[in-house]
N, C-alpha and C positions, 0 to 999 in steps of 0.2 A: 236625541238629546244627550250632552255629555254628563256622566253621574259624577265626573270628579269634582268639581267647583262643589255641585250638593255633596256629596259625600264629605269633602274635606270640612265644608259645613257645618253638618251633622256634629262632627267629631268636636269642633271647636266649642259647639253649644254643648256640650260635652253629653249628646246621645252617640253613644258610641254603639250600645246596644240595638239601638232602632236603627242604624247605617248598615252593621254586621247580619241584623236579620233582613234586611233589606236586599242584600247584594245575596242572602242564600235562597230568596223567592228563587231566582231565577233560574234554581235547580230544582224547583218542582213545580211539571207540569200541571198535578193541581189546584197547585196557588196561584200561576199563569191565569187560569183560565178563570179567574174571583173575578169579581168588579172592582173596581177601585174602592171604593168603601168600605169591604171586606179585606183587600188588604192593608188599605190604613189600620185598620183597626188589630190587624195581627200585629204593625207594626209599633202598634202603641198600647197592646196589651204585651208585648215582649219587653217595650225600656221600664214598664210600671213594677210589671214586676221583677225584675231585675234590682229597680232601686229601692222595693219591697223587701229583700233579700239580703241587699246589701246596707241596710237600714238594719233591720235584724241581728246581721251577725256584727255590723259596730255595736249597735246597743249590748250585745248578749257578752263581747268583747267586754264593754266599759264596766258593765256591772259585777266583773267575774263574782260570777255565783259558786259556792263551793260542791255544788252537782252540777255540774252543766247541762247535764243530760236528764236530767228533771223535767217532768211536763206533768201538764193536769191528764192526757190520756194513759201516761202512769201511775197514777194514784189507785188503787184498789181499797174493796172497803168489806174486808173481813166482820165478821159478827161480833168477834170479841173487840175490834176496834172503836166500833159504835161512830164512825163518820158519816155522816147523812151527807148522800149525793146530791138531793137538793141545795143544800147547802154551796158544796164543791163548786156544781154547775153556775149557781148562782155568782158565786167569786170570780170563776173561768169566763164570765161574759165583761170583765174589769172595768165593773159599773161602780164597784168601791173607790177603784183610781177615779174616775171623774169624777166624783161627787167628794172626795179627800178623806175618807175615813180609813178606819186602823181595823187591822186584823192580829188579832191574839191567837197563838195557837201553845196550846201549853199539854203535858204529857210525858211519864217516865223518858227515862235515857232508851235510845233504842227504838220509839214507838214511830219515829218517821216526820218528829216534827220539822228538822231540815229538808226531806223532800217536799211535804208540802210547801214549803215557803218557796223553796225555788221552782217547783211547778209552776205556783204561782206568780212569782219574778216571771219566771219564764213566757210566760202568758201574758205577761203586761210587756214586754219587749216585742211579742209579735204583733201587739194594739199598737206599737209605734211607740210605747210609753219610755222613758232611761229611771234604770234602776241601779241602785247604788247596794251593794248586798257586802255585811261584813260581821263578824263574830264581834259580837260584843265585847271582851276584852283587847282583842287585836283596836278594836277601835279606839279604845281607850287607850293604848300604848300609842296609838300615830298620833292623837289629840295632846296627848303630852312632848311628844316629841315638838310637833309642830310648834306648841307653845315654846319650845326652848329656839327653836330656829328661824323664827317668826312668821312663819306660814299658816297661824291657828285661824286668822281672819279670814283666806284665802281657803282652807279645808272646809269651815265652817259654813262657807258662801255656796261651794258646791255642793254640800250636804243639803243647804237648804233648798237650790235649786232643784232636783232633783225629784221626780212624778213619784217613787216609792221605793222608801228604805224601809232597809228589810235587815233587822237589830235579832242576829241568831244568837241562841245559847243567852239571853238576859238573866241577869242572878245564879251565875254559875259560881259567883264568887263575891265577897265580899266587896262595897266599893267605899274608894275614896273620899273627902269631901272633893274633894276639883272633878272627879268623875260625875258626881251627882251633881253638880253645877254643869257639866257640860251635858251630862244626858237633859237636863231641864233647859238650857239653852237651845237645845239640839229641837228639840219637843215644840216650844216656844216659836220656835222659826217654821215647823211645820204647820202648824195648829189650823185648820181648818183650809190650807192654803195645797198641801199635797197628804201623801199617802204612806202610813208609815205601818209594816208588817214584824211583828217582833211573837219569836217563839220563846219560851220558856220551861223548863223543868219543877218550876214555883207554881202555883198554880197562883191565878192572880189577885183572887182573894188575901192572899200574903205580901202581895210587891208591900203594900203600904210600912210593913212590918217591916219588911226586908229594907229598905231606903233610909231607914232608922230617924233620919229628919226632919219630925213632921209636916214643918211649914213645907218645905221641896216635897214630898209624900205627897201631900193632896196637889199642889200645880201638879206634878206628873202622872199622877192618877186621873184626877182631872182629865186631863187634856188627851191619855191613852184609854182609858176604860169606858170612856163616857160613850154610847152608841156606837162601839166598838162592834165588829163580827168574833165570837169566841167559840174558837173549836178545840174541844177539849178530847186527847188522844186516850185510848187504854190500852188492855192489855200487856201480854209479853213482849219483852224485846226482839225485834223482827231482823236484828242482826244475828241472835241465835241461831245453831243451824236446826233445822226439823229432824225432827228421832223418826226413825221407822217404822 
């Protein structure tokens, strides 16, 4: 049988993977000597996960997280931290993405609450999920921008599209009224429809103080506190270097 016609096939249906692993059986006589059914099956557990892979690294691409290299099997949980791994584990199986709930992680400067958030980003990219990850005031400056250039509708639309954002560094600084209307827009659009992961140095028991608005205070309270996951960091800062 000739393989070009199927090969060239292959490629068009764009398994380019499954053609390539295909055309390498034929250098090993192990694989030779499978059934056919066993070789199908290598040949379509090699395009899976390849598009498993290449799924991954767009998503982990779209969201740039500002650790990349964060992951939940990096998380450690020192005594004086007081992070309960049931907890972790629990997040890392990304049962809070499908069901659209919020994760609070709040904790001194220093204590790691950027790495968990993008652990957990991270985690949610390898479920197949797209996550949107950006410092809270950086976000605030594009949102303004956008507003001057007329792309605020267009920003706002992927924001809300998006399985879980992940709002680093909240209340690092004073805000705006136009920020506090766009954080409560932003909230509003998520609200029980996707997943939104926000760390802080506040602990949250003060957002409502910190928002200073109260009518906007309780919507955005509301709609992030409420049945929220809250993981509260301690200790010293673990950017420190260790004494001897």
């Amino acid at each position: 049988m000739l393989r070009e016609p199927t090969i060239e096939k292959l490629y068009a249906m764009r398994l380019r993977i499954l053609a390539s692993t295909w055309l390498e059986q034929d250098k090993s006589p192990d694989v030779l000597a499978m059934t056919f059914d066993e070789r199908l099956a290598l040949l379509v557990d090699a395009e899976a996960l390849a598009r498993e892979n290449a799924r991954l690294t767009k998503n982990l691409k779209d969201a740039k997280l500002r650790l990349a290299d964060a992951c939940v099997e990096g998380i450690d949980f020192p005594r004086e931290r007081q992070l309960d791994k049931a907890v972790v584990r629990q997040l890392a199986t990304c049962r809070w993405v499908e069901e659209h709930q919020t994760v609070i992680v709040t904790g001194a400067t220093g204590t790691g609450k950027s790495y968990i958030a993008c652990a957990l980003a991270h985690q949610a990219c390898r479920k197949g999920f797209r996550v949107f990850y950006r410092r809270v005031p950086r976000l605030f400056d594009e949102l303004r921008l956008a507003r001057a250039d007329g792309t605020y509708a267009r920003l706002l639309a992927r924001i809300a599209r998006t399985d879980v954002l992940v709002l680093d560094d909240f209340a690092i600084g004073p805000l705006t009224e136009d920020a506090r209307r766009d954080l409560l827009k932003i909230l509003e659009d998520r609200y029980g429809l996707r997943s939104t992961l926000i760390t802080s140095q506040l602990k949250h028991e003060r957002w409502h103080d910190f928002l200073a608005d109260p009518t906007v205070a309780d919507a955005i309270c509301d709609r992030v506190l409420h049945a929220g996951h809250k993981i509260a960091l301690h200790g010293p800062s673990r950017r420190k270097p260790a004494k001897d």
